[in-house]
C-alpha positions as CSV (number, residue, x, y, z in Angstrom):
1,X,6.9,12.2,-4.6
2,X,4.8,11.8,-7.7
3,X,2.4,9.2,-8.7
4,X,4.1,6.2,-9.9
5,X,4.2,4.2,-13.7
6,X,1.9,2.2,-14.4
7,X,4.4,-0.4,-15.0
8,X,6.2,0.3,-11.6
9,X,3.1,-0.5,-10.0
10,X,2.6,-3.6,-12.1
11,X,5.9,-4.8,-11.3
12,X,5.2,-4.3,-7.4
13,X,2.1,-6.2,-7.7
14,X,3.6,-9.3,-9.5
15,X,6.9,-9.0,-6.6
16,X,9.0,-8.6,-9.2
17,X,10.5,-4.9,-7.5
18,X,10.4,-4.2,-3.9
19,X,8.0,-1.6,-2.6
20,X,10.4,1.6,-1.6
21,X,10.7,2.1,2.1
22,X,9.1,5.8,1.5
23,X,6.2,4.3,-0.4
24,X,5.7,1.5,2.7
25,X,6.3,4.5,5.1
26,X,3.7,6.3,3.9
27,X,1.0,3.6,3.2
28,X,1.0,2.3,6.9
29,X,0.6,6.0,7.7
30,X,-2.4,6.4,5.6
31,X,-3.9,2.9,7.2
32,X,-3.1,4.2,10.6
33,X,-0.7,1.1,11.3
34,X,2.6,1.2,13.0
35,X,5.8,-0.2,12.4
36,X,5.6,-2.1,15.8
37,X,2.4,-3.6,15.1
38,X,3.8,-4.7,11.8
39,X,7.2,-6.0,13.8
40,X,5.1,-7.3,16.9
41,X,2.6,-9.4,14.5
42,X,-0.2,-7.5,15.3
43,X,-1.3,-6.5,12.1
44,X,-0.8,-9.4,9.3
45,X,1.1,-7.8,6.1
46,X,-1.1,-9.9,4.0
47,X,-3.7,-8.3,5.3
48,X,-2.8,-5.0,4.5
49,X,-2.1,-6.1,0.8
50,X,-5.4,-7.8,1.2
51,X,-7.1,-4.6,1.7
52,X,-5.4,-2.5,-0.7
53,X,-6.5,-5.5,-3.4
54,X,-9.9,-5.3,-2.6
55,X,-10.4,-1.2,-2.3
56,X,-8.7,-2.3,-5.7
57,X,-11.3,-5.2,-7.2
58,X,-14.0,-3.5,-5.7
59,X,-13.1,-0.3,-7.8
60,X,-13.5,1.3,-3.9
61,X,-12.9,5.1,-4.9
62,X,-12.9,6.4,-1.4
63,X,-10.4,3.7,-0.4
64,X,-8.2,4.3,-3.4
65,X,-8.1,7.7,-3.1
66,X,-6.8,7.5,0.6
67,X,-4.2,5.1,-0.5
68,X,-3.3,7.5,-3.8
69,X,-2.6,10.6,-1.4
70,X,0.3,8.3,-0.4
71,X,2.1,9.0,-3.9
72,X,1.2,12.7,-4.1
């Protein structure tokens, strides 16, 4: 899978396209979270997005680039 369009990714971020199963797949592998914790409320999806923001904001490079192998 290569690394997405900028403007796919902007779309994702404003909700405007839904995030591809293989895409969501792969990021809860890279965060170490499982689909049962996601199912079973033990991990809040909000915060996931909430981390990936702030790696973001925070211009975290080491966090980013553990989220970009996701896309590679």
């Amino acid at each position: 899978m290569g690394v997405v369009s900028t403007s796919t990714l902007s779309r994702w971020e404003r909700g405007e396209e839904g995030l591809p199963v293989e895409i969501f797949e792969k990021l809860l592998t890279s965060m170490n979270i499982s689909y049962n914790e996601i199912i079973t409320s033990e991990v809040d999806i909000k915060q996931v997005i909430a981390k990936i923001e702030f790696a973001y904001q925070e211009n975290d490079i080491n966090e980013l680039k553990k989220i970009i192998i996701v896309f590679t």
